[in-house]
N, C-alpha and C positions, 0 to 999 in steps of 0.2 A: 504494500500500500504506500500510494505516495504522502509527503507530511507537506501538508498545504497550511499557510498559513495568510492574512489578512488584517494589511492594518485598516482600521475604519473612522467612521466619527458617526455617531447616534444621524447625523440630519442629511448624511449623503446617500443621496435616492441610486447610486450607480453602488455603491456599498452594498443596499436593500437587496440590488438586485444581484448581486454576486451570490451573496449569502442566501437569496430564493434558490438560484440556481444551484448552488451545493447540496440544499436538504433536498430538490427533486431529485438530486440523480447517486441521494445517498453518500454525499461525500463528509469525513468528518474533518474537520479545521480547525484552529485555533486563530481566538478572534483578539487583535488589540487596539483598544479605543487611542487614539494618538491623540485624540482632545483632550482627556485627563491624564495619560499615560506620556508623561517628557521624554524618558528616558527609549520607550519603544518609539518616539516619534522621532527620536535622533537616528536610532538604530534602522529606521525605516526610510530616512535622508542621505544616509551611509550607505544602503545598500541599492540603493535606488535611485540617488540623486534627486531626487522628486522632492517636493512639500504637499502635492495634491494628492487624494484617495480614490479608490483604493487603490494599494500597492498590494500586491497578490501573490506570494513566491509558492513557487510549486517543487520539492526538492531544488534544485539549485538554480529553475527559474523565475527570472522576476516579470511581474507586468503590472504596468501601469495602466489604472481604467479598469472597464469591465469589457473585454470580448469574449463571447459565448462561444465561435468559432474554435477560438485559442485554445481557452478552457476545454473547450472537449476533448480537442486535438491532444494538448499535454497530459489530461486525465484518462484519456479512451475510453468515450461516452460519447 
């Protein structure tokens, strides 16, 4: 299984829909809010170079946004 993880913030609607898209197709993830969370929001500008959400690492890939193609692609679904 891959270890998918997501940084997010409560009010990004492309976040919502990451995280719909995970629980339909069974994916489990770990979720980190970077609006209360400093520390994951550095480590998430570090890996990413980004400040916007979501940032999405999938084992050792990152993506920026939400593409449902991608997501499938890297997860095989």
């Amino acid at each position: 299984m891959k270890k998918v993880m997501i940084f997010s913030t409560p009010t990004c609607g492309y976040c919502k829909m990451a995280k719909d898209f995970f629980a339909e197709h069974g994916i489990e993830y770990a979720e980190y809010n970077v609006a209360t969370d400093a520390g994951k929001r550095q480590e998430m500008m570090e890996k990413s170079g980004q400040m916007g959400v979501p940032v999405i690492m999938i084992d050792d890939e990152i993506l920026v946004g939400f593409n449902e193609d991608k997501l499938k692609e890297l997860l095989g679904v």
